[in-house]
mmCIF file of the protein (N, C-alpha, C, O) and its ligand, coordinates in Angstrom:
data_MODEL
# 
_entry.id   MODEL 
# 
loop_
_entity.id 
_entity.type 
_entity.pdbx_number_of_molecules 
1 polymer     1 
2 non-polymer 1 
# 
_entity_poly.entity_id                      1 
_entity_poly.type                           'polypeptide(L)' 
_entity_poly.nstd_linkage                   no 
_entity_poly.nstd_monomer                   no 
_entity_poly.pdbx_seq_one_letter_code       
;(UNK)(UNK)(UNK)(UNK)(UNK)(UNK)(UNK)(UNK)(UNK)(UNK)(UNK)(UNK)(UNK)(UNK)(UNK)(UNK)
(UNK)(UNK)(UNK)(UNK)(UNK)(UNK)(UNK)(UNK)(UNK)(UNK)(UNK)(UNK)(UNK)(UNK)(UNK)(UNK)
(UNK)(UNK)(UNK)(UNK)(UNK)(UNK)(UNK)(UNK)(UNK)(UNK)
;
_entity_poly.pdbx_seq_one_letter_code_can   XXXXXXXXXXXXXXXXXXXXXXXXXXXXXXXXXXXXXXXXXX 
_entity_poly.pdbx_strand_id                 A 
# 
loop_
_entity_poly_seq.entity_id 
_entity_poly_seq.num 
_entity_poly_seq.mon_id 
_entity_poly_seq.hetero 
1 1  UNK n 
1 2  UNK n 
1 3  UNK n 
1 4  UNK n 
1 5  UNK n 
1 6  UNK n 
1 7  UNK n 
1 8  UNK n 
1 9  UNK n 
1 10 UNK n 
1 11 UNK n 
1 12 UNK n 
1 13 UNK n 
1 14 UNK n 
1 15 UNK n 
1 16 UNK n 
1 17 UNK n 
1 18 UNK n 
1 19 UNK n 
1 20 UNK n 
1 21 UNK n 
1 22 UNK n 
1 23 UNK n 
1 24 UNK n 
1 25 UNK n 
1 26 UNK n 
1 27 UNK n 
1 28 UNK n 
1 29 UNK n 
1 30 UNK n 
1 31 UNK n 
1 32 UNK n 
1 33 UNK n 
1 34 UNK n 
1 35 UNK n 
1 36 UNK n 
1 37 UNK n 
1 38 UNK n 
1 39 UNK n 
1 40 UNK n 
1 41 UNK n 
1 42 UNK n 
# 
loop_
_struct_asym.id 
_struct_asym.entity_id 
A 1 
B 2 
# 
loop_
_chem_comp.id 
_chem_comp.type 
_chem_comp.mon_nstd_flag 
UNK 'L-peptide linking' . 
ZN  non-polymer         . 
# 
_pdbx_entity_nonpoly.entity_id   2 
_pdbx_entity_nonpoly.name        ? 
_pdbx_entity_nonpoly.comp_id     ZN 
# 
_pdbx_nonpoly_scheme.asym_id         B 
_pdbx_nonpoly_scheme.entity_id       2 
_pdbx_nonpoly_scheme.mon_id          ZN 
_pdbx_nonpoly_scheme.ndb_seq_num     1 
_pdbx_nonpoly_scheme.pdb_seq_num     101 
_pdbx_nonpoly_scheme.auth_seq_num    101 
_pdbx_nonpoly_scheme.pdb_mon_id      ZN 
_pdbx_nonpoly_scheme.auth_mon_id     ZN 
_pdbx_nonpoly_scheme.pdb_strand_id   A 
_pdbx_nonpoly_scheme.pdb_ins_code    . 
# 
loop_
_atom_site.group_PDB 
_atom_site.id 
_atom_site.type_symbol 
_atom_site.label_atom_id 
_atom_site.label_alt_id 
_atom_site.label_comp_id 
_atom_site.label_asym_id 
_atom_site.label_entity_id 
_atom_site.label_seq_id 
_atom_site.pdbx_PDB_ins_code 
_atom_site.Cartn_x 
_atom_site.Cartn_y 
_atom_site.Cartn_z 
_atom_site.occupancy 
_atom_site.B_iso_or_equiv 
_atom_site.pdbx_formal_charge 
_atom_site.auth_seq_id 
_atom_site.auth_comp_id 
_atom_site.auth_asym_id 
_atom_site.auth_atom_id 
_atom_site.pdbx_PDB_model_num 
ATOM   1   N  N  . UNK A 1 1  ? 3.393  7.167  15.453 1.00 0.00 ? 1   UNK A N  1 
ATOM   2   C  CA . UNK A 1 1  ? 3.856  7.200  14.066 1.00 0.00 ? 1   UNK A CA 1 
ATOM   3   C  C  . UNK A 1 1  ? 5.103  6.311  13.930 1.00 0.00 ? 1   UNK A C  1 
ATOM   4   O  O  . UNK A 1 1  ? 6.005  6.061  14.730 1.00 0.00 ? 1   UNK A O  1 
ATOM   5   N  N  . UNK A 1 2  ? 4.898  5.954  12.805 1.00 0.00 ? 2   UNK A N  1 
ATOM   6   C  CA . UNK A 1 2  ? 6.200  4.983  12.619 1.00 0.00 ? 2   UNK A CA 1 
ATOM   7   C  C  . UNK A 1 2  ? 7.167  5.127  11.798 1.00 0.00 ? 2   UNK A C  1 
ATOM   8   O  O  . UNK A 1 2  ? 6.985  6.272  11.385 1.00 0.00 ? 2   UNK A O  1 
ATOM   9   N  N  . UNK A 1 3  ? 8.126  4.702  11.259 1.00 0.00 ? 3   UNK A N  1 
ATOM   10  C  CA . UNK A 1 3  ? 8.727  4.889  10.390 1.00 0.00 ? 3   UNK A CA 1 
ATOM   11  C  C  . UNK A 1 3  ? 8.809  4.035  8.734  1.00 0.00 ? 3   UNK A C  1 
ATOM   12  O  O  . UNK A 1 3  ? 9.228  2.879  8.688  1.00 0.00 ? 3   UNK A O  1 
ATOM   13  N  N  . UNK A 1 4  ? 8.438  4.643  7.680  1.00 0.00 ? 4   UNK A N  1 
ATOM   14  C  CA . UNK A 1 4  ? 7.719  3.772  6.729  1.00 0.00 ? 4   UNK A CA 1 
ATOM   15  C  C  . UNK A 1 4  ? 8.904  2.678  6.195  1.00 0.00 ? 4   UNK A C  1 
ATOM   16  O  O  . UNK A 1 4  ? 8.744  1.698  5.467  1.00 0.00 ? 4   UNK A O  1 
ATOM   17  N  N  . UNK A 1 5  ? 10.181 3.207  6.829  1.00 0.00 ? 5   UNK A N  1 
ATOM   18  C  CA . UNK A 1 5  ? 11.243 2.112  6.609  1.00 0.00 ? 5   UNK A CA 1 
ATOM   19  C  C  . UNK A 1 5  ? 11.846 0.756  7.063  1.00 0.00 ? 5   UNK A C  1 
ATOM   20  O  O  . UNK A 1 5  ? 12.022 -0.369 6.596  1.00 0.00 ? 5   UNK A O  1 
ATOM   21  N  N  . UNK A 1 6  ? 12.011 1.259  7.907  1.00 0.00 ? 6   UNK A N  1 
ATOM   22  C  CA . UNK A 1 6  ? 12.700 0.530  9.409  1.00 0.00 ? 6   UNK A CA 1 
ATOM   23  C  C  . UNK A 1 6  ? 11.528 -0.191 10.146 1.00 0.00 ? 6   UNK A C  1 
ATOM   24  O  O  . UNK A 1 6  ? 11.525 -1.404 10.356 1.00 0.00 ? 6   UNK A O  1 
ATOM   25  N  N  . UNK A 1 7  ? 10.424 0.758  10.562 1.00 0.00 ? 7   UNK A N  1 
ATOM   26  C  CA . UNK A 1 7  ? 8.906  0.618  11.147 1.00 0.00 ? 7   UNK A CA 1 
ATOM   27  C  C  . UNK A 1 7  ? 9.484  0.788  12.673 1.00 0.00 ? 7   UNK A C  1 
ATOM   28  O  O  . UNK A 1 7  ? 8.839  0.295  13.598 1.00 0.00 ? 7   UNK A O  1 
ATOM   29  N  N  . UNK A 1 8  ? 10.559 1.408  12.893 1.00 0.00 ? 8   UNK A N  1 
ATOM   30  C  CA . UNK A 1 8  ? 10.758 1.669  14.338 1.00 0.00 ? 8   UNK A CA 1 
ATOM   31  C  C  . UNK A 1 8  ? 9.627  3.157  14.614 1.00 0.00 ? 8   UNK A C  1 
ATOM   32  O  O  . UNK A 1 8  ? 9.109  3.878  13.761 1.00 0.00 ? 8   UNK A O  1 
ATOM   33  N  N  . UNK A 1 9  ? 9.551  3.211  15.786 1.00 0.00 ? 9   UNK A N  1 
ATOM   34  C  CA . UNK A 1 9  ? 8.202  4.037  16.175 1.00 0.00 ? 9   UNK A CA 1 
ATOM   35  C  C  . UNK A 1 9  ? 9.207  5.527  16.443 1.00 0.00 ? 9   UNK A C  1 
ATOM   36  O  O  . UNK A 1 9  ? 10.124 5.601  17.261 1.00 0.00 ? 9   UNK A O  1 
ATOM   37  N  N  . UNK A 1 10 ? 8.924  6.204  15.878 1.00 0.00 ? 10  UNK A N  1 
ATOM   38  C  CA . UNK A 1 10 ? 9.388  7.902  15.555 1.00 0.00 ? 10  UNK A CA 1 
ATOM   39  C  C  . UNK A 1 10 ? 8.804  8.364  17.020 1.00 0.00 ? 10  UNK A C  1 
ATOM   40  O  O  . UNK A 1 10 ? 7.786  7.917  17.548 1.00 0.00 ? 10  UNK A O  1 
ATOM   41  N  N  . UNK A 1 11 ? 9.656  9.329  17.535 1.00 0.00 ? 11  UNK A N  1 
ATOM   42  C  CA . UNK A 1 11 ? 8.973  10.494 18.579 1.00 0.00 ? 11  UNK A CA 1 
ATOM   43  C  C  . UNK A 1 11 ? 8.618  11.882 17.771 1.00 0.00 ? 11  UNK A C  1 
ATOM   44  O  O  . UNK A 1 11 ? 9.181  12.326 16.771 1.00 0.00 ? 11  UNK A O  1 
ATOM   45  N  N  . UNK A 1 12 ? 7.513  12.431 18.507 1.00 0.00 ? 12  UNK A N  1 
ATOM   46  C  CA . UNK A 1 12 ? 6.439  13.253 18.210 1.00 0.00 ? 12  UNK A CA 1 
ATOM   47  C  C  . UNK A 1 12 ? 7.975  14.448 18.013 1.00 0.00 ? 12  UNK A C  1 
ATOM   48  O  O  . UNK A 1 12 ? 8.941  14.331 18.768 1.00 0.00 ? 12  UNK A O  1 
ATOM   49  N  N  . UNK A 1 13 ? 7.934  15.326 17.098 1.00 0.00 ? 13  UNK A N  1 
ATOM   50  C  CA . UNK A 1 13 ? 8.826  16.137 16.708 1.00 0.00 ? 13  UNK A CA 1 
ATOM   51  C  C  . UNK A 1 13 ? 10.496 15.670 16.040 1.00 0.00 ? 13  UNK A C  1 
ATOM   52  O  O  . UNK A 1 13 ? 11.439 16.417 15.778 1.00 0.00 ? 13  UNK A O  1 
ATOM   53  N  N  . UNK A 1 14 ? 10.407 14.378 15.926 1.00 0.00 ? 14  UNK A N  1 
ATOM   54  C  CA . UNK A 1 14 ? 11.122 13.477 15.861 1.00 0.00 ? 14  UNK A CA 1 
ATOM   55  C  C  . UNK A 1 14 ? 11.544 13.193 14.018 1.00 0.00 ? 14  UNK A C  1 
ATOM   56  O  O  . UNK A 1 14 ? 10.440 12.749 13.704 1.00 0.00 ? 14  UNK A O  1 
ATOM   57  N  N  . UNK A 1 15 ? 12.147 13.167 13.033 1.00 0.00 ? 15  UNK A N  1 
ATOM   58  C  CA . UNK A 1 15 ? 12.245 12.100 12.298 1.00 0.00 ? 15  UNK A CA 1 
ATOM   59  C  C  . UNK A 1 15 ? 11.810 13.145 10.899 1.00 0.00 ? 15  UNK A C  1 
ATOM   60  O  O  . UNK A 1 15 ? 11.671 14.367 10.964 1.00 0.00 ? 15  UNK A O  1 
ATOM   61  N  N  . UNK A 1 16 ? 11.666 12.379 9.792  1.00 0.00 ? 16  UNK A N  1 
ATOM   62  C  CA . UNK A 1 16 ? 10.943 13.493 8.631  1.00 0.00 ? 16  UNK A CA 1 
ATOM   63  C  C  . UNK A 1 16 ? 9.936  13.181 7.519  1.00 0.00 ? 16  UNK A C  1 
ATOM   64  O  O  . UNK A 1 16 ? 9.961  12.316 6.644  1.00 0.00 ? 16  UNK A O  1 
ATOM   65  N  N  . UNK A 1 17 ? 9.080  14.097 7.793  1.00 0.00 ? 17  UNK A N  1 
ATOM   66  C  CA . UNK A 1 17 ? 8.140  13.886 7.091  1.00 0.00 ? 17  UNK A CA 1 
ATOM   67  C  C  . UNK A 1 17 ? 8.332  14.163 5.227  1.00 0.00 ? 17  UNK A C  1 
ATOM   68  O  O  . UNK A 1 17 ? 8.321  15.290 4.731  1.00 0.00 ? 17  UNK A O  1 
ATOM   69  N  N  . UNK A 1 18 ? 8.488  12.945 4.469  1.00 0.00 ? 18  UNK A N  1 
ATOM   70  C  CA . UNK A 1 18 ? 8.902  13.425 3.196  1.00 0.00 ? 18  UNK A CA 1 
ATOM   71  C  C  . UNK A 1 18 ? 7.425  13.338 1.966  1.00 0.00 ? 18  UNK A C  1 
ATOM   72  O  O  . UNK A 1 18 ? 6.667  12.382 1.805  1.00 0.00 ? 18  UNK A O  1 
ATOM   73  N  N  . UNK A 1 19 ? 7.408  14.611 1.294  1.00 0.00 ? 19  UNK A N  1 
ATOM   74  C  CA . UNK A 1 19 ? 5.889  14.409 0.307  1.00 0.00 ? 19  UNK A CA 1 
ATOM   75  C  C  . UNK A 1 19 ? 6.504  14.531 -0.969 1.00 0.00 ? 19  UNK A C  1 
ATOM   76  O  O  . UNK A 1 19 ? 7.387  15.255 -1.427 1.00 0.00 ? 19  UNK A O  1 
ATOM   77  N  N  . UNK A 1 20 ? 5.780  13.612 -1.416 1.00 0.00 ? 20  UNK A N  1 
ATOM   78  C  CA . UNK A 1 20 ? 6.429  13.542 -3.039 1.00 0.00 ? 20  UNK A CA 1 
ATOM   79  C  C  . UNK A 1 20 ? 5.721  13.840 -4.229 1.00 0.00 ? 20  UNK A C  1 
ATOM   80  O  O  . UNK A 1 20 ? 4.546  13.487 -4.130 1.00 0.00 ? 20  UNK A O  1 
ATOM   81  N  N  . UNK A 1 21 ? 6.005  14.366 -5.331 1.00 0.00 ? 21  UNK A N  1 
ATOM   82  C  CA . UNK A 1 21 ? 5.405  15.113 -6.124 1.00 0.00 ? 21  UNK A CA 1 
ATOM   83  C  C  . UNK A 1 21 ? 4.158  14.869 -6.246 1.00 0.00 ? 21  UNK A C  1 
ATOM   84  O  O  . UNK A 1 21 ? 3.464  15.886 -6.246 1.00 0.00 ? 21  UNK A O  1 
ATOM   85  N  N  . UNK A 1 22 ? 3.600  13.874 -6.354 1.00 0.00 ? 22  UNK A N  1 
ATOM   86  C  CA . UNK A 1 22 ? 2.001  13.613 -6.666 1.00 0.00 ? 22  UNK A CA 1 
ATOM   87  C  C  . UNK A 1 22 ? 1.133  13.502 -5.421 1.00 0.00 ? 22  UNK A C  1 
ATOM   88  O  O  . UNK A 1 22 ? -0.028 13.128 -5.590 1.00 0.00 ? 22  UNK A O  1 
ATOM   89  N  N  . UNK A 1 23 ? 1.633  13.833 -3.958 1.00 0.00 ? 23  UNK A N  1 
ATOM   90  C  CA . UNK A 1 23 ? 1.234  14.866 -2.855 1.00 0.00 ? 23  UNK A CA 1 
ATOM   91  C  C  . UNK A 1 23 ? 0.873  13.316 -1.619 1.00 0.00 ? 23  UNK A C  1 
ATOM   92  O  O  . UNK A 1 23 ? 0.247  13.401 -0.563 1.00 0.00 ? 23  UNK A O  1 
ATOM   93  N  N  . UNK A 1 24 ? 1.458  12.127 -2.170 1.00 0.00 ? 24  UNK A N  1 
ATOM   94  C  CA . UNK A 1 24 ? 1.537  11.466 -1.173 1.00 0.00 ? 24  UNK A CA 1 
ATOM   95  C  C  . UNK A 1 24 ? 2.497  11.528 -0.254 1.00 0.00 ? 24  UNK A C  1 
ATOM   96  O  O  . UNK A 1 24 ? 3.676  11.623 -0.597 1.00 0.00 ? 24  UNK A O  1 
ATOM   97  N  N  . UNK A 1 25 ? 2.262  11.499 0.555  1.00 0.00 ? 25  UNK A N  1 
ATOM   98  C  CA . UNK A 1 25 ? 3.934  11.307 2.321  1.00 0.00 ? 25  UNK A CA 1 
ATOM   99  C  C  . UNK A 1 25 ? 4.039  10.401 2.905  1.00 0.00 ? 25  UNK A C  1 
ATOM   100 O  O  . UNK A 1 25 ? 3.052  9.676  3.027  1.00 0.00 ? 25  UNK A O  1 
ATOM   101 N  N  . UNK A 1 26 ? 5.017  10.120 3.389  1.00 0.00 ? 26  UNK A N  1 
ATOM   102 C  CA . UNK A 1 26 ? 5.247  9.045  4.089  1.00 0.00 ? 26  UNK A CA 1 
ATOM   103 C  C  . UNK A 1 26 ? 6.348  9.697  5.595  1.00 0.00 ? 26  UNK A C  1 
ATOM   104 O  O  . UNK A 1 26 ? 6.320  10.927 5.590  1.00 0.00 ? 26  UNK A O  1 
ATOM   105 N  N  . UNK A 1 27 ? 6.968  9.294  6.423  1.00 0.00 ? 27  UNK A N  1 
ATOM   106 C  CA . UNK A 1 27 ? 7.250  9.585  6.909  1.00 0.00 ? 27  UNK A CA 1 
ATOM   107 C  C  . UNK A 1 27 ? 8.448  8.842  7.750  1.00 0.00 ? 27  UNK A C  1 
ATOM   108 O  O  . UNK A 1 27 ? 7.912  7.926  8.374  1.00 0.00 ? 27  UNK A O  1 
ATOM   109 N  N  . UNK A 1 28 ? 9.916  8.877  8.025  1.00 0.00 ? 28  UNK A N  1 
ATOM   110 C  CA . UNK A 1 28 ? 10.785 8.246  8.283  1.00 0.00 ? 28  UNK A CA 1 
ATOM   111 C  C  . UNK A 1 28 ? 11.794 8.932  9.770  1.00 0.00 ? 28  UNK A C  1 
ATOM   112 O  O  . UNK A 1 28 ? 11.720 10.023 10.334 1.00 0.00 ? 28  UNK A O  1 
ATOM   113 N  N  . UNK A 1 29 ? 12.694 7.721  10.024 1.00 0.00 ? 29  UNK A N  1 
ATOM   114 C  CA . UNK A 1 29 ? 13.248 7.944  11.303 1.00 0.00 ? 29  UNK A CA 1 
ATOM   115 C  C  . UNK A 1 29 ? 14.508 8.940  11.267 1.00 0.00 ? 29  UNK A C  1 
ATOM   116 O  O  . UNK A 1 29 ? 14.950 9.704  12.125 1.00 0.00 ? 29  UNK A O  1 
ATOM   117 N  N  . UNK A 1 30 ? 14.944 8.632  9.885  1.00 0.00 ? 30  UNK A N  1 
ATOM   118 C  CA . UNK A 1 30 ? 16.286 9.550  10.085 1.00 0.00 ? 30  UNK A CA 1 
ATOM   119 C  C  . UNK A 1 30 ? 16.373 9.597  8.149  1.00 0.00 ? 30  UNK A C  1 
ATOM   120 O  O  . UNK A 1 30 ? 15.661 9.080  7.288  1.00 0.00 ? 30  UNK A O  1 
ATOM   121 N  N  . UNK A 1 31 ? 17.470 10.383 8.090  1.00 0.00 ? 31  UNK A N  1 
ATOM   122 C  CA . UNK A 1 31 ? 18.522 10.746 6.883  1.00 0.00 ? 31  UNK A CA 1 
ATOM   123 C  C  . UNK A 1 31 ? 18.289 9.200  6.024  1.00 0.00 ? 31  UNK A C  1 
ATOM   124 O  O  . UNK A 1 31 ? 17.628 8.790  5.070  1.00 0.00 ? 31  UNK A O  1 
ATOM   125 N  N  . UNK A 1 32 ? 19.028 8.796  6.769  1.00 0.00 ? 32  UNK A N  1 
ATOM   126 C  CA . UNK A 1 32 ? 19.438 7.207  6.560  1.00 0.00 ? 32  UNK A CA 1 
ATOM   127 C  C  . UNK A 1 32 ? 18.293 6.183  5.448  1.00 0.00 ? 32  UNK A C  1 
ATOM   128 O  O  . UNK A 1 32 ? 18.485 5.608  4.377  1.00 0.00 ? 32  UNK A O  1 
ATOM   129 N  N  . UNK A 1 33 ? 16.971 6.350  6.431  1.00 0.00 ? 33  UNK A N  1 
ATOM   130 C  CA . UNK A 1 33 ? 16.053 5.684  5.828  1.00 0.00 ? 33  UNK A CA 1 
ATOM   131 C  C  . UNK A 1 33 ? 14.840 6.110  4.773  1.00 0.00 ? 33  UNK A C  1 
ATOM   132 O  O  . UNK A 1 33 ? 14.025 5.445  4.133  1.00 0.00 ? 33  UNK A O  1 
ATOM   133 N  N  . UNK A 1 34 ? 15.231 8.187  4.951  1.00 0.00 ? 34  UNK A N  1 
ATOM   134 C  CA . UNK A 1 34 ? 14.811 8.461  3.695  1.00 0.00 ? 34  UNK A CA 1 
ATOM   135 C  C  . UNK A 1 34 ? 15.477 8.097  2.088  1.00 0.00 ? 34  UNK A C  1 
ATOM   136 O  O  . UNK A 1 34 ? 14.928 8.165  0.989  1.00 0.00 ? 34  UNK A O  1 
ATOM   137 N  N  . UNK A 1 35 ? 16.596 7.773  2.387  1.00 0.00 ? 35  UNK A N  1 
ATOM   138 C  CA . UNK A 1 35 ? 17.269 7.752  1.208  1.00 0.00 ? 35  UNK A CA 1 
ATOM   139 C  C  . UNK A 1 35 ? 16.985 5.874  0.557  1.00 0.00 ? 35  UNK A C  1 
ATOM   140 O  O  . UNK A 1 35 ? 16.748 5.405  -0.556 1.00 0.00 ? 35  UNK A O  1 
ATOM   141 N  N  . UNK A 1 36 ? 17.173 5.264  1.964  1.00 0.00 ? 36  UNK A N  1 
ATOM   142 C  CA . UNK A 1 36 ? 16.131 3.827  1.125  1.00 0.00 ? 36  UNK A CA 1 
ATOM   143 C  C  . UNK A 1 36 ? 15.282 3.715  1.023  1.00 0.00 ? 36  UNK A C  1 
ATOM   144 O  O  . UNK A 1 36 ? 14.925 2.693  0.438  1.00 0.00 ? 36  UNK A O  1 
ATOM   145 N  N  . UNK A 1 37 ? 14.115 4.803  1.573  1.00 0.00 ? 37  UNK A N  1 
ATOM   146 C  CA . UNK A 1 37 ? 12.570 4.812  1.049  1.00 0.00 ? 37  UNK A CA 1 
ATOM   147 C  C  . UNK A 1 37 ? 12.425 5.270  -0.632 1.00 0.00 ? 37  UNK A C  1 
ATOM   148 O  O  . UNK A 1 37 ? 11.591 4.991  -1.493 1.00 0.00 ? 37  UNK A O  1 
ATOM   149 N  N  . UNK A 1 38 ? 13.646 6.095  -0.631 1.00 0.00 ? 38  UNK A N  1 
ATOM   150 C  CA . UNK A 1 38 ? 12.975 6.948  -1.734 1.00 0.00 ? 38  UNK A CA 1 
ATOM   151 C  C  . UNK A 1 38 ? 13.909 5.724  -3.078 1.00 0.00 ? 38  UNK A C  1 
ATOM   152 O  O  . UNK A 1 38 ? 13.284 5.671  -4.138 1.00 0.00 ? 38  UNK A O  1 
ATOM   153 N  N  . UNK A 1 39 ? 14.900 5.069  -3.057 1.00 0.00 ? 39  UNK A N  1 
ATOM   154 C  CA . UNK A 1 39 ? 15.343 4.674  -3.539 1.00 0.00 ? 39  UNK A CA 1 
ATOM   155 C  C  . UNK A 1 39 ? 14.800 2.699  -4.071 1.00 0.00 ? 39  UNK A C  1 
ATOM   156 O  O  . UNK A 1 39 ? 14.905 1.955  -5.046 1.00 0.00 ? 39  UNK A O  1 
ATOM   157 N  N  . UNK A 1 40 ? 14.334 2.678  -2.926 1.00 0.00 ? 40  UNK A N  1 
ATOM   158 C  CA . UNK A 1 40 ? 13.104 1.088  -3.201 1.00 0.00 ? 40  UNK A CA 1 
ATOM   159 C  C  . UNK A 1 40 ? 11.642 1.976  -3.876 1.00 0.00 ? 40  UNK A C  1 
ATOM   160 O  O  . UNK A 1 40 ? 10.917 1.075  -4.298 1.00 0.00 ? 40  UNK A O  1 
ATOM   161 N  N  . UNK A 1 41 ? 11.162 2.919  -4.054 1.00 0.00 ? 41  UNK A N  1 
ATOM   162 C  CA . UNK A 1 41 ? 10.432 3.257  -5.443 1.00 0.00 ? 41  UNK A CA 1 
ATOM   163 C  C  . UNK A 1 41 ? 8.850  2.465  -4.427 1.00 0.00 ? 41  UNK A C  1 
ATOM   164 O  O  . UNK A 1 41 ? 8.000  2.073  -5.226 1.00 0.00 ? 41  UNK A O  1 
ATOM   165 N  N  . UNK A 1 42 ? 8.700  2.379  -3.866 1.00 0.00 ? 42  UNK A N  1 
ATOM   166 C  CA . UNK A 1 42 ? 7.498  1.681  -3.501 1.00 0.00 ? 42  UNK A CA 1 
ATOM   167 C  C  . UNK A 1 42 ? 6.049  2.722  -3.898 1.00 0.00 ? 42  UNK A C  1 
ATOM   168 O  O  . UNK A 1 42 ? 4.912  2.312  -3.664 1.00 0.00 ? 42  UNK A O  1 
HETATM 169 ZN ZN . ZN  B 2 .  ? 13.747 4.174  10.076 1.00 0.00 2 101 ZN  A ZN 1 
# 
């Protein structure tokens, strides 16, 4: 798994899985790169 930000490769228990209202997820390495996933709107 990777990280949908960065694309550095996440460890298994690792990182966070974020789902967003209309029930798609994506999944990121840290704090850090949820907040520019969610903020670039992709
Ligand atoms: Zn990342």
């Amino acid at each position: 798994m990777k990280c949908d930000n960065c694309g550095k490769e996440i460890k298994v228990g690792r990182g966070i899985m974020y789902v967003r209202n209309d029930g798609t997820y994506f999944s990121v390495c840290s704090k850090k790169c949820l907040i520019k996933k969610l903020r670039a709107k992709s």
